[in-house]
N, C-alpha and C positions, 0 to 999 in steps of 0.2 A: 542761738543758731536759727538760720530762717528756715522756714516751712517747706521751701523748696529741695534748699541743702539736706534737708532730714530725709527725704523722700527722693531725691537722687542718690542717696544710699542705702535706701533699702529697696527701692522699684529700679527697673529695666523700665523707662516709658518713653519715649522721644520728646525729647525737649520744645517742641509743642503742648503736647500731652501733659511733661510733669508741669508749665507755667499754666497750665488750663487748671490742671487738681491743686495745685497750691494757693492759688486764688480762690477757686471753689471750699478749699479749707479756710481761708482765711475770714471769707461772708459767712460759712457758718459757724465760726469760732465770735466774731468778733461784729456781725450785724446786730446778733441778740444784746449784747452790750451797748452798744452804740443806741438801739431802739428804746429800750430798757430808762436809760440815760433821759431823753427826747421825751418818754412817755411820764418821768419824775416830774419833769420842768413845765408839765400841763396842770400838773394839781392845783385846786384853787380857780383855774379858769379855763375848766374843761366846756363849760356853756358859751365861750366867749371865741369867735372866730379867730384860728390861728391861720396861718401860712410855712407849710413845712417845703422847701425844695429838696427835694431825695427822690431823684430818677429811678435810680436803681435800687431804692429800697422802696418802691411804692406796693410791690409785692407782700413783703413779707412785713412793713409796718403798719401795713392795711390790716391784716390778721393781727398783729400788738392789739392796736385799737380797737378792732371788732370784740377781739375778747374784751376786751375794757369798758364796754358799751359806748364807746367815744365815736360821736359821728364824723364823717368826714366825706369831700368831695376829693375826687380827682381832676383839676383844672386841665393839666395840658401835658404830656411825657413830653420828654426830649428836648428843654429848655436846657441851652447851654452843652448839649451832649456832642461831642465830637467824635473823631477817626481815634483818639487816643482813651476812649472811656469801651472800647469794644472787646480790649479783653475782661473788662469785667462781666461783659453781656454774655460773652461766651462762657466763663467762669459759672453766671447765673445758671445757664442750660447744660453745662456740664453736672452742676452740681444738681440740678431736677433728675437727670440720669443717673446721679450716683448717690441716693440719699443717704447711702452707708455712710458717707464722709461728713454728716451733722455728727456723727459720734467721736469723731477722730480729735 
Protein backbone atom coordinates (compact mmCIF):
# COMPACT_ATOMS: atom_id res chain seq x y z
CA UNK A 1 0.00 0.00 0.00
CA UNK A 2 1.46 3.50 -0.78
CA UNK A 3 2.28 6.00 1.89
CA UNK A 4 -0.31 8.22 0.51
CA UNK A 5 -3.27 5.61 0.68
CA UNK A 6 -2.19 4.84 4.35
CA UNK A 7 -2.43 8.31 5.36
CA UNK A 8 -5.77 9.28 3.50
CA UNK A 9 -7.16 6.86 5.81
CA UNK A 10 -6.17 7.72 8.76
CA UNK A 11 -5.81 11.86 8.36
CA UNK A 12 -8.52 14.45 7.14
CA UNK A 13 -5.69 16.62 5.25
CA UNK A 14 -6.41 18.21 1.62
CA UNK A 15 -4.87 16.60 -1.01
CA UNK A 16 -2.20 18.99 -1.29
CA UNK A 17 -1.28 18.47 2.13
CA UNK A 18 -1.58 14.69 2.33
CA UNK A 19 0.99 14.55 -1.33
CA UNK A 20 3.23 17.13 0.62
CA UNK A 21 3.37 14.52 3.98
CA UNK A 22 3.77 11.47 1.89
CA UNK A 23 6.60 12.64 -0.02
CA UNK A 24 8.16 14.16 3.19
CA UNK A 25 7.68 10.42 4.57
CA UNK A 26 8.99 8.98 1.80
CA UNK A 27 12.70 11.30 1.93
CA UNK A 28 12.85 10.29 5.31
CA UNK A 29 12.09 6.70 5.26
CA UNK A 30 14.15 6.10 2.16
CA UNK A 31 17.07 9.06 1.72
CA UNK A 32 18.90 7.41 4.61
CA UNK A 33 18.88 4.26 2.57
CA UNK A 34 19.64 5.61 -0.50
CA UNK A 35 22.81 7.77 1.17
CA UNK A 36 23.79 4.95 3.20
CA UNK A 37 24.10 2.95 -0.26
CA UNK A 38 26.23 5.96 -1.97
CA UNK A 39 28.41 6.30 1.28
CA UNK A 40 29.29 2.08 0.90
CA UNK A 41 30.34 2.51 -2.75
CA UNK A 42 33.21 5.33 -1.39
CA UNK A 43 35.29 2.83 0.55
CA UNK A 44 38.53 2.31 -0.67
CA UNK A 45 38.60 5.67 -2.50
CA UNK A 46 37.42 8.12 0.02
CA UNK A 47 40.88 10.34 -0.81
CA UNK A 48 40.13 10.28 -4.37
CA UNK A 49 37.76 12.97 -5.95
CA UNK A 50 34.23 11.74 -6.61
CA UNK A 51 31.31 13.58 -8.34
CA UNK A 52 27.81 12.88 -6.79
CA UNK A 53 24.77 14.76 -8.74
CA UNK A 54 21.93 14.72 -5.89
CA UNK A 55 20.14 18.20 -5.74
CA UNK A 56 17.89 17.39 -3.47
CA UNK A 57 19.83 15.30 -1.27
CA UNK A 58 22.89 17.80 -0.95
CA UNK A 59 21.27 18.65 2.52
CA UNK A 60 21.11 15.70 4.16
CA UNK A 61 24.16 13.71 2.30
CA UNK A 62 26.39 16.52 3.33
CA UNK A 63 25.79 15.45 7.11
CA UNK A 64 26.29 11.38 5.84
CA UNK A 65 29.60 12.52 5.04
CA UNK A 66 30.45 15.02 7.59
CA UNK A 67 29.86 12.40 10.09
CA UNK A 68 32.03 10.16 8.07
CA UNK A 69 34.91 12.59 8.04
CA UNK A 70 34.69 12.49 4.14
CA UNK A 71 35.27 15.87 2.51
CA UNK A 72 33.46 17.34 0.01
CA UNK A 73 32.58 20.35 -2.28
CA UNK A 74 29.24 21.71 -3.28
CA UNK A 75 29.89 22.72 -7.08
CA UNK A 76 26.51 24.06 -8.29
CA UNK A 77 22.54 23.15 -7.00
CA UNK A 78 20.01 23.04 -9.44
CA UNK A 79 21.74 21.19 -12.45
CA UNK A 80 19.00 19.45 -14.35
CA UNK A 81 16.14 20.64 -11.70
CA UNK A 82 12.93 21.49 -13.40
CA UNK A 83 8.97 22.62 -12.76
CA UNK A 84 8.40 18.66 -12.11
CA UNK A 85 11.29 17.97 -9.24
CA UNK A 86 9.28 21.07 -6.91
CA UNK A 87 7.13 18.75 -5.23
CA UNK A 88 9.87 17.23 -3.79
CA UNK A 89 11.34 20.69 -2.66
CA UNK A 90 8.20 21.35 -1.06
CA UNK A 91 8.26 17.70 0.48
CA UNK A 92 11.83 18.90 1.71
CA UNK A 93 10.42 22.00 3.70
CA UNK A 94 7.31 20.39 4.71
CA UNK A 95 9.31 17.75 6.20
CA UNK A 96 11.84 20.60 8.19
CA UNK A 97 8.47 21.62 9.65
CA UNK A 98 7.37 18.21 10.60
CA UNK A 99 10.43 16.41 11.97
CA UNK A 100 7.92 14.00 13.71
CA UNK A 101 7.48 12.31 10.32
CA UNK A 102 11.56 10.91 10.35
CA UNK A 103 9.98 8.54 12.86
CA UNK A 104 6.89 7.49 10.80
Amino acid sequence: MSIALDLSMAERLSDDELAQKARAIEIARYFPIREQFWLERLNGCRSVAAVFVCDIHVETFAKVLEAEGVQYKVLRRGIGVNEKDDPYYQAMEYLKAHPDLRNK
